[in-house]
C-alpha positions as CSV (number, residue, x, y, z in Angstrom):
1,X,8.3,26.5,-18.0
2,X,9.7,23.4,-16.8
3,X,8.5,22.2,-13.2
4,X,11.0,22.0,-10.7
5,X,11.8,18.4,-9.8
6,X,10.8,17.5,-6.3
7,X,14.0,17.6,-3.6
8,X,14.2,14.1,-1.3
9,X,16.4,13.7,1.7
10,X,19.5,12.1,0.3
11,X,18.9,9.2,3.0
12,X,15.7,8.1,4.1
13,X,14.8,7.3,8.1
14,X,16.2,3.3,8.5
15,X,18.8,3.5,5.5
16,X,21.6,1.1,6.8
17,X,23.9,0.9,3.8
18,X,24.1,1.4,-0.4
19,X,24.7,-1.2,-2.7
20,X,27.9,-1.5,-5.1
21,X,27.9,1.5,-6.9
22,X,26.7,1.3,-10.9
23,X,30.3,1.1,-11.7
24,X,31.5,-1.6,-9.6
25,X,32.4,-4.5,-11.1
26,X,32.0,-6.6,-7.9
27,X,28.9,-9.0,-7.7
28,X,27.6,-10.9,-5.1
29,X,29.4,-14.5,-3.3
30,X,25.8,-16.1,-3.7
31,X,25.1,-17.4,-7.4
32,X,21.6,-16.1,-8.8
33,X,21.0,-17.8,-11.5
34,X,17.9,-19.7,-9.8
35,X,16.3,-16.5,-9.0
36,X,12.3,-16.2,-8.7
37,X,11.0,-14.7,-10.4
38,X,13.7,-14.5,-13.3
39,X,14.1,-11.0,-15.1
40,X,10.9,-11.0,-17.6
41,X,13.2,-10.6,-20.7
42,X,16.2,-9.8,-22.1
43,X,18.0,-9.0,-25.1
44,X,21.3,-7.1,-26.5
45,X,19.1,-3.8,-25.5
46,X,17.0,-4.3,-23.1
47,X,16.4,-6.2,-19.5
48,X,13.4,-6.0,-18.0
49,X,13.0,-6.9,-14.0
50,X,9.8,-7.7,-12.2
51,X,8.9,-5.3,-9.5
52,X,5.5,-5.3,-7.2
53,X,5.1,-2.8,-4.2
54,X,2.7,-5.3,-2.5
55,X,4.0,-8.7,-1.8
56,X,0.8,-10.6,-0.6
57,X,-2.3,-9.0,-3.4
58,X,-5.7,-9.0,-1.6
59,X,-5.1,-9.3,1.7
60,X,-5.3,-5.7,2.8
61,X,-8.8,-5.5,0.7
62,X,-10.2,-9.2,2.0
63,X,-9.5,-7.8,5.6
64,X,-10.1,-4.4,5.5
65,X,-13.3,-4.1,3.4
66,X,-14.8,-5.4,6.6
67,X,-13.3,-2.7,8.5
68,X,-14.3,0.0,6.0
69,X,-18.3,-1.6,6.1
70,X,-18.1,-1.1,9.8
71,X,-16.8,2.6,9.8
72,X,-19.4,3.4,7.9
73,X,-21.8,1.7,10.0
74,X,-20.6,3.0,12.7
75,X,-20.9,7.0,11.1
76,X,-24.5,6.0,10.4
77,X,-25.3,5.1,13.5
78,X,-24.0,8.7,15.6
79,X,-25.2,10.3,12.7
80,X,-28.7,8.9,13.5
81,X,-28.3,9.3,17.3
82,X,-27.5,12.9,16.7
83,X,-30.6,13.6,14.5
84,X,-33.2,11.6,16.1
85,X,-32.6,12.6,19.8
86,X,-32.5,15.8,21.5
87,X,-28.6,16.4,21.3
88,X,-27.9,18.2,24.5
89,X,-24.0,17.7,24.2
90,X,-21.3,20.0,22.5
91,X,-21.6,20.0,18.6
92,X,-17.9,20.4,18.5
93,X,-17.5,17.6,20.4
94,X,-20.3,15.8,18.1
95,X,-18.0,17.0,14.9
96,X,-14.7,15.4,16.9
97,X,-16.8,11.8,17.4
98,X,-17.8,12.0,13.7
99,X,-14.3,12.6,12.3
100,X,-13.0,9.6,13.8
101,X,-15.1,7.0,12.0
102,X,-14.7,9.0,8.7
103,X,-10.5,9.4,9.1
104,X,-10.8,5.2,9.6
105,X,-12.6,5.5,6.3
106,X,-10.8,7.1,4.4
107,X,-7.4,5.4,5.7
108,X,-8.6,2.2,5.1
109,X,-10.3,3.3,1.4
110,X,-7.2,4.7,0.7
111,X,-5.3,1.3,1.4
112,X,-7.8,-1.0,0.1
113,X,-7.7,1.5,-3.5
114,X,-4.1,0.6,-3.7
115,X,-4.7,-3.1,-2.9
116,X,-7.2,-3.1,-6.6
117,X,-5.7,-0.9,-8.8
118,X,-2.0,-1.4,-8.3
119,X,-1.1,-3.1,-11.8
120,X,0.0,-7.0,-11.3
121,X,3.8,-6.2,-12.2
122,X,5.7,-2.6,-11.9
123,X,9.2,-4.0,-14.1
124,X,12.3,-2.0,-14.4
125,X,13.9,-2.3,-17.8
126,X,17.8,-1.0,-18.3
127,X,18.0,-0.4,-21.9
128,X,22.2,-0.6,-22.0
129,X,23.2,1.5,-25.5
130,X,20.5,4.5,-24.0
131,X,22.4,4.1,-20.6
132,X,18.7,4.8,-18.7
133,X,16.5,3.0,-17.1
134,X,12.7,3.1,-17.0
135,X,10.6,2.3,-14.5
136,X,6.5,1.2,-14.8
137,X,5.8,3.1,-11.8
138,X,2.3,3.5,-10.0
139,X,2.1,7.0,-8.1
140,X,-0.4,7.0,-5.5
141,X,-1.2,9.8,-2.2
142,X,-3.3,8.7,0.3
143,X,-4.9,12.5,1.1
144,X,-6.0,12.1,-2.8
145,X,-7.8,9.7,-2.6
146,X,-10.3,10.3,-5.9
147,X,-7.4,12.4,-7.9
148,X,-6.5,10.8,-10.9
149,X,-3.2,13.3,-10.9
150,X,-2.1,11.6,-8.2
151,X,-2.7,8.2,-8.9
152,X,-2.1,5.6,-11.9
153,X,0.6,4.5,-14.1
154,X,2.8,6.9,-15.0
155,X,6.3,5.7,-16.3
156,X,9.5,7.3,-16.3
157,X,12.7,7.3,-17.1
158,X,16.5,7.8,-15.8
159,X,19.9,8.2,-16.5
160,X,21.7,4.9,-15.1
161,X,24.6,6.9,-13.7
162,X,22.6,8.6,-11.9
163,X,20.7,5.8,-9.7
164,X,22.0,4.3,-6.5
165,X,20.3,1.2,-4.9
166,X,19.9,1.9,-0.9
167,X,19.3,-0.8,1.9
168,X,16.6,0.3,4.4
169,X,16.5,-2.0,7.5
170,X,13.8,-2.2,10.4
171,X,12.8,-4.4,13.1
172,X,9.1,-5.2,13.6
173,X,8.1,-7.1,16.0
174,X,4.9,-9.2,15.0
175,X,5.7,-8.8,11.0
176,X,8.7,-11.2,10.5
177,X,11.2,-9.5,12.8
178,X,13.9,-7.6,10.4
179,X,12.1,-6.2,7.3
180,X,14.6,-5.9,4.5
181,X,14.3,-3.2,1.5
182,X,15.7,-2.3,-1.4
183,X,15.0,1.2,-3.2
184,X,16.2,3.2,-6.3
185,X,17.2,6.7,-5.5
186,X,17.8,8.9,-8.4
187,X,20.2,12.2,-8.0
188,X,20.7,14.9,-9.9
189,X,23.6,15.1,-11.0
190,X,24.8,19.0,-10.7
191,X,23.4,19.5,-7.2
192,X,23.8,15.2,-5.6
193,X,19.9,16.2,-4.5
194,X,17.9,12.6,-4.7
195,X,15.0,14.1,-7.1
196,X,13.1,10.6,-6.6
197,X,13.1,7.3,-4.7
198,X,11.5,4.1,-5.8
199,X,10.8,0.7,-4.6
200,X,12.6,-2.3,-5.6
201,X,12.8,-5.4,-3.7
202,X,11.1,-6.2,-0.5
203,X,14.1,-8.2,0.5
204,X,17.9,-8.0,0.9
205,X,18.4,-11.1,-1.1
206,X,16.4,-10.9,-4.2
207,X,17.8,-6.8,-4.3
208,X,21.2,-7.6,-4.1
209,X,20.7,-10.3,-6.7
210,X,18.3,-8.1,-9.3
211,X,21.0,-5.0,-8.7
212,X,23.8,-7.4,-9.8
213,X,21.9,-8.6,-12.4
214,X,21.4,-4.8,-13.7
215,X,24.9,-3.8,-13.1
216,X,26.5,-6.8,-15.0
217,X,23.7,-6.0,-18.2
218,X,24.7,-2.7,-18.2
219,X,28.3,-3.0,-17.7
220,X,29.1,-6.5,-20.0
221,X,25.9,-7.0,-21.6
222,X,23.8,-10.4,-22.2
223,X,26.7,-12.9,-22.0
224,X,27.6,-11.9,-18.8
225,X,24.4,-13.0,-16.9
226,X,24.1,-16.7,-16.1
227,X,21.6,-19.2,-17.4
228,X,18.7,-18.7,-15.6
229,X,17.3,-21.8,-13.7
230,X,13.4,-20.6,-14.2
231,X,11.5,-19.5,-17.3
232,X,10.7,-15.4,-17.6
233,X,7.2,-14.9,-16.8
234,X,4.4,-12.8,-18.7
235,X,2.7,-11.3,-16.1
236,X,-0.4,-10.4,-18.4
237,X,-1.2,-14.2,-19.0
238,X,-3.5,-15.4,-15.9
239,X,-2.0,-18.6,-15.9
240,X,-0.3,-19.6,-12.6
241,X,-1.7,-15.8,-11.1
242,X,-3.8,-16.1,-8.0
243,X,-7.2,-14.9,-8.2
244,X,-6.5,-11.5,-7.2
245,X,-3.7,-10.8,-9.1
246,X,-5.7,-11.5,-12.1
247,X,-8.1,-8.7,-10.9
248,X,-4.9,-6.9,-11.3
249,X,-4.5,-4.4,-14.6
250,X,-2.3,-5.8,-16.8
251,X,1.1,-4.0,-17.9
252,X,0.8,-1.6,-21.0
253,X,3.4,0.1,-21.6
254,X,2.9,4.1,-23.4
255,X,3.7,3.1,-27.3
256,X,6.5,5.7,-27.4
257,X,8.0,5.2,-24.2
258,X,8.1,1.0,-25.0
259,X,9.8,1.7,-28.1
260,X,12.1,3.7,-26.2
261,X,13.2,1.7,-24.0
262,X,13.5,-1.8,-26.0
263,X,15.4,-0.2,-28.7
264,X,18.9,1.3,-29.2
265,X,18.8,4.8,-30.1
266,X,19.2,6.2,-33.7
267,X,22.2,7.7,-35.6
268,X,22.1,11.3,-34.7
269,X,19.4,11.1,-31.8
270,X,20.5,13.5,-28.8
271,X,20.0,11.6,-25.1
């Protein structure tokens, strides 16, 4: 039996607006044709767009590997006090203390995990004839922490008519003011439920850029796109990478779903 696709609210807390439907013909007043990074490739089939969830790679696990070091420390430490002294105190109150340094732990392990193992691109490709798109996504819960079900690669693919892009705006004070995102929501179509939301861009300008980019591709093909100013980039060669992104796994796509999406479908195949 099939498993029932998971039900997301239709907008998420902080939406503020959607971008041009995948229909619209209209495209942006800026020209993006000097876009960084510039889509990774593209052919008569296929474009593929960089993606990556983290902006900044290593930061969270160069500043917070101290701070997981030190929540251990610290559970060491009461769990020694409690042992090696007569404990007179409430043990519930002795389990509360405990929890507090192990929580920290596990927060921060949790973060730090997805720091190392996130892969050093997450691309999008929109294969135009298939009329889908198919995402190189990284799942990951931070409860699970040690469940390979819940974390990893594990790429899938949509319908085009089906996606919307959505602008979520907030305002946070000490992290660059107004924080701009783009994200992919994915409806089903005989119920409008969202079924799945994924990240895109972490910033108003490079989404509404890569979205036109997409829609023009999918509606006109190749020739519609502009020249692009800078040279695609293979994420897998280290050359140019910081340090930690070359820690990074590299992209592999499954073999069947690569073919897939680089290739137009077959006479007869059923979508």
């Amino acid at each position: 039996m099939k498993a029932k696709p998971r039900v997301i609210w239709k907008r998420a807390l902080c939406w503020s607006h959607d971008l041009p439907d995948v229909r619209s013909q209209r495209v942006p007043s800026f020209s993006f044709e000097d876009i960084k990074p510039a889509p990774n490739f593209l052919d008569e089939v296929c474009l593929e767009l960089p993606r990556s969830t983290i902006s900044l790679r290593g930061v969270v696990a160069l500043l917070w590997i101290p701070g997981l070091v030190a929540s251990f420390g610290v559970l060491v430490y009461l769990c020694w006090l409690m042992l090696s002294v007569d404990w007179a105190g409430d043990w519930f109150v002795a389990l509360v203390i405990l929890l507090i340094p192990l929580v920290a732990m596990w927060a921060i392990a949790s973060h730090v995990k997805m720091d190392l193992t996130l892969p050093r691109d997450e691309p999008i490709r929109f294969n135009r004839l298939r009329r889908k798109i198919y995402l190189y996504q990284f799942r990951f819960h931070y409860i699970y922490l040690f469940s390979r079900k819940h974390w990893g690669v594990k790429p899938v693919a949509y319908n085009w008519d089906d996606v919307t892009a959505e602008v979520y705006r907030v305002y946070a004070p000490g992290h660059g003011g107004l924080i701009e995102n783009v994200m992919l929501s994915v409806r089903n179509p005989e119920t409008d439920e969202v079924i799945d939301r994924v990240f895109f861009t972490h910033d108003l300008y490079r989404g509404e850029a890569y979205w036109a980019i997409a829609r023009l591709f999918m509606q006109q093909g190749p020739e519609a796109l502009p020249k692009f100013v800078h040279p695609p980039r293979d994420w897998n060669d280290d050359d140019g990478l910081s340090h930690m992104h070359c820690l990074a796994p590299k992209v592999h796509w499954p073999e069947a779903i690569d073919l897939e999406s680089r290739t137009a479908p077959s006479e007869g195949e059923v979508q």
